[in-house]
N, C-alpha and C positions, 0 to 999 in steps of 0.2 A: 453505607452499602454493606450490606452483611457476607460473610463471608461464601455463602454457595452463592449470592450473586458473584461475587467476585473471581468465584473458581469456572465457573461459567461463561465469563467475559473471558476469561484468559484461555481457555479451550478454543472458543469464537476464532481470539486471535493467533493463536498456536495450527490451527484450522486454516484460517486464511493466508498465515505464514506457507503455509505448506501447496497448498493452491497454489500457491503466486509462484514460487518455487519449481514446481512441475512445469505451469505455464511456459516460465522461461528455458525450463530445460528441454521444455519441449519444443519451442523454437528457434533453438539452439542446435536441438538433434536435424530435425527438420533443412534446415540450412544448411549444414553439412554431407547429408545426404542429396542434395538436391545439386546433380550434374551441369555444367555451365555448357550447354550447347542448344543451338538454335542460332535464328538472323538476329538483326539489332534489334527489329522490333522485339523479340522476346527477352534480348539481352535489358534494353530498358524498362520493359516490366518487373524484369526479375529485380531491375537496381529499387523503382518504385515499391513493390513492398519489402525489399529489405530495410527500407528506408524506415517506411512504416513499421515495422517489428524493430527496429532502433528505436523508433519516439515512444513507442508502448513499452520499450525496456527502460529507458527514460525515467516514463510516470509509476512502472512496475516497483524501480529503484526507489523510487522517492516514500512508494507505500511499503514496501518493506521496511525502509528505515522510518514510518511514522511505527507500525507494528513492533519493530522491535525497541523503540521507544517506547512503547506500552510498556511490553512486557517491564522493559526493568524500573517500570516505575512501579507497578504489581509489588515486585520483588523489593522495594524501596520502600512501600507505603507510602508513597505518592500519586498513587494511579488515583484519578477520578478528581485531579485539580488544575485547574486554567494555569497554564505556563507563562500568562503573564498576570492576572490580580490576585492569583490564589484561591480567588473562589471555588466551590464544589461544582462542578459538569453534573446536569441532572443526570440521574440513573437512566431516563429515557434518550435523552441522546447519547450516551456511553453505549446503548442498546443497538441503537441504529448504527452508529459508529462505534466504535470498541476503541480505536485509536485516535480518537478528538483529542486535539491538542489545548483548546480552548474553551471556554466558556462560550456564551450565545451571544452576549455581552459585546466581548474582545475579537469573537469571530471575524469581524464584517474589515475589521481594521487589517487583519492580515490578509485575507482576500485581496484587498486593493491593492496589497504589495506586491502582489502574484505578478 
């Protein structure tokens, strides 16, 4: 991968980092602002999607910490290798994904761990 590919990926994810970022702080702000009055029924809606913007801060967490695993492999010279056989990640899936952790390969094996 040459090097303006690689300053590119890392914009993508510096990019997304930052998206993710707002998202959350946005439904953070959101929340706070957002008065507890009404009957039960609206009190149980309001628990239902807090609940949901919990599991999506959740999966938020999990992609932050895949992103900023990029990043410092970037910064390592290890960006763009399966964390587990070492093989090279094509440049087209790095593209679609920026923060693959794995080859196409190794993929299917950690999925099932999920």
């Amino acid at each position: 991968m040459n090097a303006k590919d690689l300053n590119e990926l890392k914009k993508n994810l510096i990019a997304k980092k930052n998206d993710l970022l707002k998202t959350v702080a946005d439904k953070q702000q959101k929340d706070l602002q957002e008065p507890n009055v009404g009957d039960e029924v609206d009190a149980a809606g309001d628990s239902e999607e807090k609940e949901l913007i919990f599991g999506l801060s959740g999966n938020e967490k999990v992609m932050l910490n895949s992103i900023d695993a990029a990043l410092k492999k970037i910064e390592a010279g290890k960006y763009g290798l399966c964390e587990n056989c070492s093989a090279k990640i094509p440049p087209e899936r790095l593209k679609a994904m920026p923060y693959a952790r794995y080859c196409m390969n190794c993929q299917p094996k950690f999925d099932k761990q999920k």
